[in-house]
N, C-alpha and C positions, 0 to 999 in steps of 0.2 A: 047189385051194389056191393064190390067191395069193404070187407069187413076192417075196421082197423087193423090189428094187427097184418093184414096181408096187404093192406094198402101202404104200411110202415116198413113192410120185409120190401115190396117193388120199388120205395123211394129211397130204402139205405143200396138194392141192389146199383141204380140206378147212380148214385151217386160214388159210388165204388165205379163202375165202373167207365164213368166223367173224371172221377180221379186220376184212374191208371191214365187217360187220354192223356189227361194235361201233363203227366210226368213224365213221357214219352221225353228222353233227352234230345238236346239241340246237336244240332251239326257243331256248334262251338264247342259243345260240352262232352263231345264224343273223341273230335278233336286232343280236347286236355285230357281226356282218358289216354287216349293214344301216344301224346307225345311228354306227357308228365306222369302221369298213375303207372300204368302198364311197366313202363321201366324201371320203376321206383319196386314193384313187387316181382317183376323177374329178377334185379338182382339182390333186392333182400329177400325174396322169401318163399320163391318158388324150389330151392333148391332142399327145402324141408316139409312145403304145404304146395306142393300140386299135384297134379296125376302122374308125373314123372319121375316125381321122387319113390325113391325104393320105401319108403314108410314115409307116410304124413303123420308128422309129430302131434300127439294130440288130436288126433283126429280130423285137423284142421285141414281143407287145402282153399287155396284163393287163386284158381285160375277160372275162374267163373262168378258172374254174380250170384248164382244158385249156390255154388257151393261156401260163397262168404255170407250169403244171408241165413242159412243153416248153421253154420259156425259147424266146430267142433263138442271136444269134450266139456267144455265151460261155460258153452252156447253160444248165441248167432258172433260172428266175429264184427259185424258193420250194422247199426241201425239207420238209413237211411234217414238224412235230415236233423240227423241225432249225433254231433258229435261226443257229447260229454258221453253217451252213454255206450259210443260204440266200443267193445273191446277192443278192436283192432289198434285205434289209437290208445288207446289207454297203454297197449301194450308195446308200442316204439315211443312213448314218454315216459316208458318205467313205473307207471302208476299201480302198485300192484302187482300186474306183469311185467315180463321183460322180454321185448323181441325186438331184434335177434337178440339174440346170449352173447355174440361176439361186440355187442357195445351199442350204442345208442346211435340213432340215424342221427344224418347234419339235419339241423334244425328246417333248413329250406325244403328235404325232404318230408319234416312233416309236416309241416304249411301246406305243402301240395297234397297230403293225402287228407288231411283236414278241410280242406278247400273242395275236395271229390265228395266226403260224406256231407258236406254242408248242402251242395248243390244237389244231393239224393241218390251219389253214387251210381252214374251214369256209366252204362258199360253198352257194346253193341251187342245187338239180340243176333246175329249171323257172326259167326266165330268160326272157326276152326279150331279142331284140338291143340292145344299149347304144345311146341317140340323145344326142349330145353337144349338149347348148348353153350357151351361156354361163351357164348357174345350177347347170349339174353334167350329171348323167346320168339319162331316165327310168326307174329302176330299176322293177318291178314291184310295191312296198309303195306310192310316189309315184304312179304312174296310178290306185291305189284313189282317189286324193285325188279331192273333188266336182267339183272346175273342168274334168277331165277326163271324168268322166260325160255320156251323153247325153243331152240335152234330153229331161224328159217333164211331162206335167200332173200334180200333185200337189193332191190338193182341199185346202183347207184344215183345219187343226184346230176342233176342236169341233162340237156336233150343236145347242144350245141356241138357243131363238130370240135369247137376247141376244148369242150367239155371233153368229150369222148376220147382225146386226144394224152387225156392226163391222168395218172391210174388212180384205180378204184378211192384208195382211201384218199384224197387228196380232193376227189370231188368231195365227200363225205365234209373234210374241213372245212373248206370250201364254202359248202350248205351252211355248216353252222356258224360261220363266221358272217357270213351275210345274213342270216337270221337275226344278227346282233349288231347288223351295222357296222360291222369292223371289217377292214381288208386285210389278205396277208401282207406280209415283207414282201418286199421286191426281192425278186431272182439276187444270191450272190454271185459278186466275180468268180474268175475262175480262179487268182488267188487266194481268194476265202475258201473255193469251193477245197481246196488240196491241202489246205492247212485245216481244216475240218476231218478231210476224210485221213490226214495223215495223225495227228491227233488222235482219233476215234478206234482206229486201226491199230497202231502203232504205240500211242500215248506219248511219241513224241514230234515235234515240229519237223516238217520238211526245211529241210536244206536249201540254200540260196537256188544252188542247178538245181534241184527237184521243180522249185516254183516255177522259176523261169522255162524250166523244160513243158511245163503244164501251161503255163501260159500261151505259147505259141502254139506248144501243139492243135489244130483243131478238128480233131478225132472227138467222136462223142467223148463226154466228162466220165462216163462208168470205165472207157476204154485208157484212159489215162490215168485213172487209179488201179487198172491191172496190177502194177510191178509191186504195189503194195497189197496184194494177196497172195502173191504166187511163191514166195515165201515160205515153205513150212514151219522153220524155227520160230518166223514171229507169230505164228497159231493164231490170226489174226481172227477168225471166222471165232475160235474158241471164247475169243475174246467178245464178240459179239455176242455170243450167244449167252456168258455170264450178263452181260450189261444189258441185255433183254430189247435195245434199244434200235435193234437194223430191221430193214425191210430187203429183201434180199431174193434174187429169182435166179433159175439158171439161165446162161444167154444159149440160143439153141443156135448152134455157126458149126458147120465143120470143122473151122480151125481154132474151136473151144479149147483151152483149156481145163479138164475137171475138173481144177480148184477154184474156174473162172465166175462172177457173180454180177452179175447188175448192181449196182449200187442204188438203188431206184430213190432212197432219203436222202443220202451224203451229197451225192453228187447232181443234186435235185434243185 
């Protein structure tokens, strides 16, 4: 038989650890760490208390729940469930302390960090070390983002020979426009298509005979916007390439011109 006291040490264990369970935070409550807390403290306060800064002021850093329940030099920074008593707010309300030094949060910022410690300061247990840059911190939801992913070949959308017939990024559009239920624009005439490409190239409108000459001609549409590349002085291509905005291939023909280009967007 179990003596009291050891039957009193198995029931407080036991109950600590029914505790921890239940405070295991929500998918909600993880959520508002990530898209209200975590932003609020990389750009107030990781650039003085995290592991990245060249001295944590005060001993203090807050990129970790460990290291906010530890606190600093003046003890734990956050009491969980405990807002009057948690320093942290005490010290972005100026009660006492004052964080930052450079003036007081918007008040909406500290309803949301009051609203974290109320809820029990919910943080996720798999993290990655905090990298500070000047846009914030790469928290672990943010690396999911695509620009962070690894370069791979992705074939394009659709199987159809009319599919296969239209190039690469175009099916991609394509995809994702009928993802959404939406179709493109219908094909432009070929007067839109020359006062586009002449615009775009040029930054000024084709002339009456320009149009009219693209109109009848019916030579493929890249082969009629030739006369407006071949040009050097209007550095057309230069001009493309500040305005970020062409798609552009070499046409492989014998009777190529070097400066000659597919216009595969313009005249599209």
């Amino acid at each position: 038989m179990l003596k009291p006291f050891t039957l009193a040490a198995v029931l407080l264990v036991c109950a600590l650890d029914a505790g921890a369970r239940a405070a295991e935070p929500t998918a909600e409550q993880l959520a508002f760490f990530e898209n209200k807390v975590r932003p609020v403290l990389s750009a107030r306060c990781y650039s003085c208390h995290s592991q990245a800064a060249k001295k944590s002021k005060g001993g203090l850093t807050l990129d970790s729940r460990e290291a906010a329940l530890k606190g600093g030099d003046t003890g734990p920074a956050i009491t969980p469930g405990k807002p009057a008593t948690s320093l942290l707010l005490k010290a972005v309300k100026y009660d006492g302390l004052e964080m930052p030094p450079t003036g007081k949060l918007p008040a909406d910022e500290v309803a949301t960090l009051t609203k974290w410690v109320e809820m029990g300061a919910p943080w996720p247990t798999t993290t990655v070390k905090p990298v500070v840059t000047p846009g914030g911190v790469l928290t672990p939801e943010r690396l999911k983002h695509w620009a962070f992913q690894p370069l791979k070949v992705t074939d394009p959308p659709g199987a159809t020979e009319a599919d296969r017939k239209r190039h690469p990024i175009d099916r991609f559009v394509l995809a994702a426009l009928a993802a959404k239920g939406l179709k493109p624009a219908p094909p432009a005439d070929r007067r839109t298509l020359i006062r586009r490409a002449s615009l775009d190239l040029l930054g000024l409108p084709p002339t009456p005979e320009e149009v009219e000459a693209f109109v009848k001609d019916q030579a493929p549409d890249e082969n009629g916007c030739h006369s407006l590349i071949t040009i050097p002085s209007r550095n057309c291509l230069r001009r493309l390439d500040l305005r970020r905005d062409r798609r552009v291939a070499p046409v492989a023909s014998r009777n190529s011109s070097p400066h000659r280009v597919r216009l595969l967007y313009l005249c599209s």
